[in-house]
Each structure stands twice: as structure tokens, then as C-alpha cells.
LOMIDREN-967337 format. One line per field, with one value per residue (C-alpha): residue number from 1; residue in three letters; x, y, z. Coordinates in nm, 2 decimals, padded with zeros to 4 digits. Example, Ala and Ser with C-alpha at 12.3 -4.5 7.8 and 13.67 -1.06 7.14 Angstrom:
// residues 2
pos <- [1|2]
code <- [Ala|Ser]
X <- [01.23|01.37]
Y <- [-00.45|-00.11]
Z <- [00.78|00.71]
***
This chain:
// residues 273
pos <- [1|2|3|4|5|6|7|8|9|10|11|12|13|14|15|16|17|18|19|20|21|22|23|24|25|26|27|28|29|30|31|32|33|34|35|36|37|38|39|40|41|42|43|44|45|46|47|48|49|50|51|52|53|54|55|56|57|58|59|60|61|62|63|64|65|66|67|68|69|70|71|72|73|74|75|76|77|78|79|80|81|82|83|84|85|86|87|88|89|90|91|92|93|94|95|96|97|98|99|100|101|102|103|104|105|106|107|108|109|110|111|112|113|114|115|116|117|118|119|120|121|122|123|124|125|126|127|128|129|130|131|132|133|134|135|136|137|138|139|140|141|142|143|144|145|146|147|148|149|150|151|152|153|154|155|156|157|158|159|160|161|162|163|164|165|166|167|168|169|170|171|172|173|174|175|176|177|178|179|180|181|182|183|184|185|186|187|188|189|190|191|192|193|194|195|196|197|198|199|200|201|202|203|204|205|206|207|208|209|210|211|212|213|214|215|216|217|218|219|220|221|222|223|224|225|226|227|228|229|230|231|232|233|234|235|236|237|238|239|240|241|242|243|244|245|246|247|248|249|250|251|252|253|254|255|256|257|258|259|260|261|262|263|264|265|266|267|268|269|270|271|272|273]
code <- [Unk|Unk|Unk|Unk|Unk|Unk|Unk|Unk|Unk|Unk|Unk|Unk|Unk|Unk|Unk|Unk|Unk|Unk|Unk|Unk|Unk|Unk|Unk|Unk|Unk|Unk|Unk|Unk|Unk|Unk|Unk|Unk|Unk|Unk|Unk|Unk|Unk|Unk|Unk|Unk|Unk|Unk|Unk|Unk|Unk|Unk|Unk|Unk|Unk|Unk|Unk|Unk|Unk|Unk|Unk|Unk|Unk|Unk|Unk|Unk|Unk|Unk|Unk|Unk|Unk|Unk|Unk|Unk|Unk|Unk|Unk|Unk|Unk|Unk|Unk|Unk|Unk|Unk|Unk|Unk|Unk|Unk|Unk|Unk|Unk|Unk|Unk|Unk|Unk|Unk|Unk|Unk|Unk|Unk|Unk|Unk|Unk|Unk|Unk|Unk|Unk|Unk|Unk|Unk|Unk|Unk|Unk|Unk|Unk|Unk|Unk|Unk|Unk|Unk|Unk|Unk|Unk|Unk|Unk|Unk|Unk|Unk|Unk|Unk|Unk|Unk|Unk|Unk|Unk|Unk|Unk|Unk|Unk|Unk|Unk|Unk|Unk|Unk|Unk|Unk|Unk|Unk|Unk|Unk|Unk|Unk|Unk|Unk|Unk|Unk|Unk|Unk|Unk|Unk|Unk|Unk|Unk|Unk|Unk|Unk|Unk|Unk|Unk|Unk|Unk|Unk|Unk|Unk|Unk|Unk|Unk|Unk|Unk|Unk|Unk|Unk|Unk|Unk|Unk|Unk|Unk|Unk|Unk|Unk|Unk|Unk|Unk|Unk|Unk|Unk|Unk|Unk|Unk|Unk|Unk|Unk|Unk|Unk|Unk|Unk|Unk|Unk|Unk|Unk|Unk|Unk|Unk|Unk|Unk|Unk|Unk|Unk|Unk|Unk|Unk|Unk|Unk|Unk|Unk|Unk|Unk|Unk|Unk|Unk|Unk|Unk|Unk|Unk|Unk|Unk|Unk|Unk|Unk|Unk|Unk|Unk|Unk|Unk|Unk|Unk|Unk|Unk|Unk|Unk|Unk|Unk|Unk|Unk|Unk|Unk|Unk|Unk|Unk|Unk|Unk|Unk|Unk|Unk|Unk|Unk|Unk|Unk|Unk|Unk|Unk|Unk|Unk|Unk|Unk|Unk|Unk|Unk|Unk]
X <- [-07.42|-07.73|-07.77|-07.45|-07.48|-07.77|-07.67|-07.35|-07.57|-07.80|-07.46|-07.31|-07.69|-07.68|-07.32|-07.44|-07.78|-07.56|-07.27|-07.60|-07.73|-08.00|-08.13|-08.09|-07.89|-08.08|-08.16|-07.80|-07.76|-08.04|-07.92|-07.55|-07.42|-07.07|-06.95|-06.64|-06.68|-06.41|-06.33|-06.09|-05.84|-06.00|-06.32|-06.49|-06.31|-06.40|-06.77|-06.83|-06.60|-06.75|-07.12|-07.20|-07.01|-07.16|-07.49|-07.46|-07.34|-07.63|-07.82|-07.59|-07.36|-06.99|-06.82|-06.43|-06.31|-06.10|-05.88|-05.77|-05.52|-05.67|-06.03|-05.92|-05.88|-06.20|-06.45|-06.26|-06.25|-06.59|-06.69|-06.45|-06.59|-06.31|-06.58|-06.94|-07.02|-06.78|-06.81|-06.58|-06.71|-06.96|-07.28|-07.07|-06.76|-06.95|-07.12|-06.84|-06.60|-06.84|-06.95|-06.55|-06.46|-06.75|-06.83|-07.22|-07.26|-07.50|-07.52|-07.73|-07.76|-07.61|-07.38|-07.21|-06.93|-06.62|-06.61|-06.38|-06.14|-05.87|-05.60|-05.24|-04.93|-04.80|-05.15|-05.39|-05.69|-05.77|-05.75|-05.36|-05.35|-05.05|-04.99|-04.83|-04.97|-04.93|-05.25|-05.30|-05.65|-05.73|-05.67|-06.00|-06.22|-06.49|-06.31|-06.11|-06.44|-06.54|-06.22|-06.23|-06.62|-06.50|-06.26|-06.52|-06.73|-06.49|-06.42|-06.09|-06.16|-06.44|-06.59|-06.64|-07.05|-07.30|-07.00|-07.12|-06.99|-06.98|-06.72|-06.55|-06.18|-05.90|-05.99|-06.31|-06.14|-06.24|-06.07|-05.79|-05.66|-05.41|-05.25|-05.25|-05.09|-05.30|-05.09|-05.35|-05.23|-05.37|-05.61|-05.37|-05.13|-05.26|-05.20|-04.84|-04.82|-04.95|-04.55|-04.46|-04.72|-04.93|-05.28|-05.39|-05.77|-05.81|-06.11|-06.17|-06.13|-05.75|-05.76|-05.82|-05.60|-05.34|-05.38|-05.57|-05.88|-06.20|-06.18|-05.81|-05.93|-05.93|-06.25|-06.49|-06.67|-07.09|-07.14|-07.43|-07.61|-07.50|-07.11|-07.28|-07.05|-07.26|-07.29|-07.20|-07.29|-07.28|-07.58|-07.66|-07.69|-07.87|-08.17|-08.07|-08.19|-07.79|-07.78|-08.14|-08.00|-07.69|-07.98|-08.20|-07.81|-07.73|-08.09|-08.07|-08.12|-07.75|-07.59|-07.71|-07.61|-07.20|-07.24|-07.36|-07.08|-06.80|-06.85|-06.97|-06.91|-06.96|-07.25|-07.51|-07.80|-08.15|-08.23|-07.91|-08.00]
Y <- [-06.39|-06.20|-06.51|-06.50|-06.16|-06.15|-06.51|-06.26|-05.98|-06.23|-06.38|-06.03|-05.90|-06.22|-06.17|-05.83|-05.95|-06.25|-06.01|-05.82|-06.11|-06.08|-05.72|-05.44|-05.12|-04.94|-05.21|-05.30|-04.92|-04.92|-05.29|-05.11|-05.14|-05.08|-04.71|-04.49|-04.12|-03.83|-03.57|-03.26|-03.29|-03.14|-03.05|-03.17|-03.52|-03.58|-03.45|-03.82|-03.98|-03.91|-03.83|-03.98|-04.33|-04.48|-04.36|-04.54|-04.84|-04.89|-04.89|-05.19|-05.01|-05.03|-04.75|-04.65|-04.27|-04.12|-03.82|-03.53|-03.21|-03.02|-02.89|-03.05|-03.43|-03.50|-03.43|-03.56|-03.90|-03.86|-03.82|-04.11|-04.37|-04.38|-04.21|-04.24|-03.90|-03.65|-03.37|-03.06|-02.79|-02.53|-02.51|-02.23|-02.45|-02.73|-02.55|-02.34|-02.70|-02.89|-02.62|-02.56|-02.93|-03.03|-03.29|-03.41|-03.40|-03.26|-03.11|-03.39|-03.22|-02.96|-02.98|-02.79|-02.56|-02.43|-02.05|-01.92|-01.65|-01.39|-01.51|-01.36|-01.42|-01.07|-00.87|-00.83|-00.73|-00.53|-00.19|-00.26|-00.29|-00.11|00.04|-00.27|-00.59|-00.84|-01.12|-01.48|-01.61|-01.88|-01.89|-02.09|-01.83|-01.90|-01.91|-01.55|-01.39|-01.53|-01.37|-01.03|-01.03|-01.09|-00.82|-00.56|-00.65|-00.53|-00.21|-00.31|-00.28|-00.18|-00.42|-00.19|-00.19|-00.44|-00.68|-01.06|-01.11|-01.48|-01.40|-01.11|-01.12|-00.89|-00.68|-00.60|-00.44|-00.07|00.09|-00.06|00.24|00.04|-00.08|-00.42|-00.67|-01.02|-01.33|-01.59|-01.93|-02.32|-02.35|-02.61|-02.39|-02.09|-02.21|-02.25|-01.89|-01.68|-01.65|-01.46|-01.23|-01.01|-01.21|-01.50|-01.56|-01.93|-02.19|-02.31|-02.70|-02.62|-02.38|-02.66|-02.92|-02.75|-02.69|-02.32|-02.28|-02.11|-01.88|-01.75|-01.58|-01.20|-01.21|-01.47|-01.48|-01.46|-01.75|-01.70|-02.00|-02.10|-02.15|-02.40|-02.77|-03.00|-03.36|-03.43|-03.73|-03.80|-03.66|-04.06|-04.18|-03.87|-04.08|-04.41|-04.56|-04.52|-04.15|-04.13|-04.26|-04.02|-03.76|-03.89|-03.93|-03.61|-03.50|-03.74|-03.63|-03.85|-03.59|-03.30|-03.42|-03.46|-03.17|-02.94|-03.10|-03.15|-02.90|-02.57|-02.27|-02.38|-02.19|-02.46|-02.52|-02.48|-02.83|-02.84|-02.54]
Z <- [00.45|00.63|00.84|00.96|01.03|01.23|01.42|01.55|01.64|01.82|01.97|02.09|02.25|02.45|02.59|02.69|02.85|03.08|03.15|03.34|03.48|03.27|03.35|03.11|03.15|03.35|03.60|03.62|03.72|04.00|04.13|04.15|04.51|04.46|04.44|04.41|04.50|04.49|04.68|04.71|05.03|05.43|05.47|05.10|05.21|05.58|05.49|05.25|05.53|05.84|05.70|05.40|05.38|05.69|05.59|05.21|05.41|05.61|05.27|05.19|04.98|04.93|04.91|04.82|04.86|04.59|04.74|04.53|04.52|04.25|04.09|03.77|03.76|04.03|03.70|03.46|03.64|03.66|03.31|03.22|03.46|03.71|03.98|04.03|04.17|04.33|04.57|04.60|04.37|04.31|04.02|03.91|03.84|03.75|03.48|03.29|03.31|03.21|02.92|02.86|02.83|02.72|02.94|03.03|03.40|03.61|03.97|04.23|04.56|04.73|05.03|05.30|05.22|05.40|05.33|05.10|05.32|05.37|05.56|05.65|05.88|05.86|05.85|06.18|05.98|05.60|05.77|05.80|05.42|05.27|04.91|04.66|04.90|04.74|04.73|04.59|04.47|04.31|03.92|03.78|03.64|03.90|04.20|04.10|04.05|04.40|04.53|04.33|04.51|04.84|04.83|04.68|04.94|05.17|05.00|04.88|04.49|04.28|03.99|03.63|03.65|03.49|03.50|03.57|03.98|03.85|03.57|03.66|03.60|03.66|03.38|03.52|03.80|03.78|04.12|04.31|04.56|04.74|04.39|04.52|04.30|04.21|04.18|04.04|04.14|04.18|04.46|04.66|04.63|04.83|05.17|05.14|04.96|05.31|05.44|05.09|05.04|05.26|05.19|05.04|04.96|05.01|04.95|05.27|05.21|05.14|05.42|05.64|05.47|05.52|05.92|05.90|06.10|05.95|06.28|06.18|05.86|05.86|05.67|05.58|05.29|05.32|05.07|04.84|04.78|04.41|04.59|04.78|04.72|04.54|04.43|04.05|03.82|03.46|03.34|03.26|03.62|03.77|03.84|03.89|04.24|04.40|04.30|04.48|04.80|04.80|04.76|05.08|05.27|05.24|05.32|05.60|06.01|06.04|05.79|05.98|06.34|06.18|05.98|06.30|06.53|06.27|06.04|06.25|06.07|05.72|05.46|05.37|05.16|05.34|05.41|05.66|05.88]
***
């Protein structure tokens, strides 16, 4: 009975060593050439297309774009294998999904980011704000703290003190003169809300998705470093040799060059200015 217990075990550790060629796990990882990256719809997109692709190319990789709508499926794709890496969030995000649906994937390298803005079709500028206007924000925690920031920043509200700016929520709104009225809704769905309210407060890949240029927002938003985009793997493949060379594309002088004459306008991390 033993024997033919451990002549199966020998059996199946075989299979797995010829279904790898003969190399083990890890090298099967760092000889990987084929990959499959996500990204959110504009900016987070055309940034992989136009800049990163060609560059993983030229290192002899194969590369296929995923294209998403929303900030929910892009990391669960990820953590179930479907992607290798995506790009389209923050460390903030990252971090409280990942925490919240316990999922193990880490932040790679961070990349240039549309900011996140004020925009409105029936409002010149926040001086023209009026008692009751109505505004839309984004309704994951991280991105309506961004927002509630943005518009303390521009003396619109006041934040209760020694609240976390990362996690502040509408409760933690202390003063709000002008009585405006919060309508929290999916990120993709801001754009198309600016002709039934009086502002929307919209990340700036959608912004641009949906035909909005960065240069038409009332305000833009000053974006701190940790709403910097970044690159996220399963914790597993963080240093395998491809997740290396996404790291030395996006460090790359070809990056830079795309980002400067594509991409003007956009906060990004030091190693881009």
C-alpha cells in the first residue's frame, strides 16, 4: 500500500516538473514571457498602450490589454489569475481592498496620474456656488475622502479635526455653509451625472474617457504622492524577473518621453519629472 502510494506521488511531482519543462516554479515565473495586464478606461489605459507595451515588447514579451469600467473587477481578476498586474488605482485603494477583501497583492511601481477634479456645465467657477448645489463624488471610501479633501481645500467644507484625510467620510464633515448636498455614486458614472447637478468631482481617467479635458475642470486637485496610480501584483510574483522589467519600463527614458508629450498635466512620482 505505501509503495503505491509513494510510486503516485513520484508519478504526479513528475507531471508537474514536464508540464514546466523541467524548471521549477519560480523559474517557470522568471522564464514567463507572456502577459495580460488590466487597466481602467482613458488615461490609466492609453498610459500601458502607448508607453508601456511597446517597451515590454522590445524585451520580447507578449503582451494582451484587459480594459475595464469599474475599480472593482481590475483586482479581483488579479488575485484570481485572470491578470498579471494591473494599473488604475492608488496605495490607498490598493491597501483598504485588499485589507477588505482580503486579497494578497502588493503595490510594484508607481505611475503617472490624471488629477482627480471639479467639473460643471452650469457653474463658471466655486465662487458661483449657490445654497443646496448639488455634487457627485465617487462612492469607494478612498476616493470620497479624496473628494471631501479637495473641496476643504477649497474652503467649501470643513473636516471634524484629527479626522484621517485618508478616511474621512461624510460624517466627518464638521461645516458645510452652502448646505450642499453629496450624491455618492460609481466612479464611471460621474461624467454622465455633470448635466443633473451643479458639480461633479471626477477621477481624471473617467474624466477623459468620457471626452472631458483636464484643462476644463474648475479646480484641479494638487495630488499628494500616495494618490499616485501604481502597478499591482499578487504579492507572489512581486519579484519575479517579468515584474522587474515592468519596474525598469516604467522607470525607462521611453516612458518619460510618452508620458511628457501624451500625458501633460498629470501628478507623477519623482522618477518621471
Amino acid at each position: 500500500m505505501k509503495t503505491a502510494l509513494l510510486r503516485r506521488s513520484v508519478l504526479a511531482l513528475s507531471l508537474v516538473a514536464l508540464s514546466f519543462g523541467g524548471l521549477s516554479l519560480a523559474q517557470a515565473q522568471d522564464a514567463k514571457k507572456n502577459l495580460v495586464i488590466g487597466g481602467t478606461a482613458g488615461s490609466n489605459y492609453d498610459q500601458l498602450k502607448f508607453g508601456i507595451v511597446p517597451i515590454l515588447e522590445k524585451k520580447g514579451y507578449k503582451v494582451k490589454l484587459v480594459e475595464f469600467n469599474d475599480y472593482v473587477q481590475p483586482n479581483l481578476a488579479l488575485a484570481q489569475g485572470s491578470l498579471d498586474a494591473n494599473f488604475f488605482q492608488h496605495q490607498v485603494y490598493l491597501k483598504k481592498f485588499s485589507a477588505d477583501q482580503k486579497l494578497d497583492l502588493a503595490e510594484l511601481v508607481q505611475g503617472p496620474i490624471a488629477p482627480l477634479g471639479i467639473y460643471s456645465t452650469k457653474r463658471k467657477t466655486l465662487a458661483d456656488v449657490k445654497e443646496g448645489d448639488r455634487v457627485t463624488l465617487p462612492n469607494d471610501p478612498s476616493n470620497l475622502a479624496r473628494a471631501l479633501v479637495l473641496l476643504e481645500q477649497n474652503k467649501l467644507i470643513t473636516i471634524k479635526a484629527g479626522v484621517d484625510p485618508i478616511r474621512a467620510s461624510e460624517k466627518d464633515v464638521a461645516e458645510n455653509p452652502k448646505k450642499l448636498k453629496f450624491i455618492p455614486l460609481e466612479a464611471a458614472q460621474l461624467p454622465r451625472s455633470l448635466g443633473d447637478t451643479e458639480y461633479a468631482i471626477i477621477n481624471g481617467n473617467f474624466a477623459i474617457s468620457s471626452g472631458l479635458k483636464l484643462t476644463e475642470a474648475v479646480v484641479l486637485e494638487k495630488t499628494p504622492d500616495y494618490y499616485l496610480n501604481v502597478v499591482a501584483v499578487k504579492s507572489a510574483d512581486k519579484n519575479s524577473a517579468w515584474a522587474k522589467d515592468i519596474v525598469e519600463a516604467y522607470h525607462s527614458k521611453e516612458f518619460k518621453t510618452v508620458v511628457d508629450t501624451k500625458f501633460q498635466g498629470y501628478a507623477k512620482p519623482s522618477f518621471l519629472q
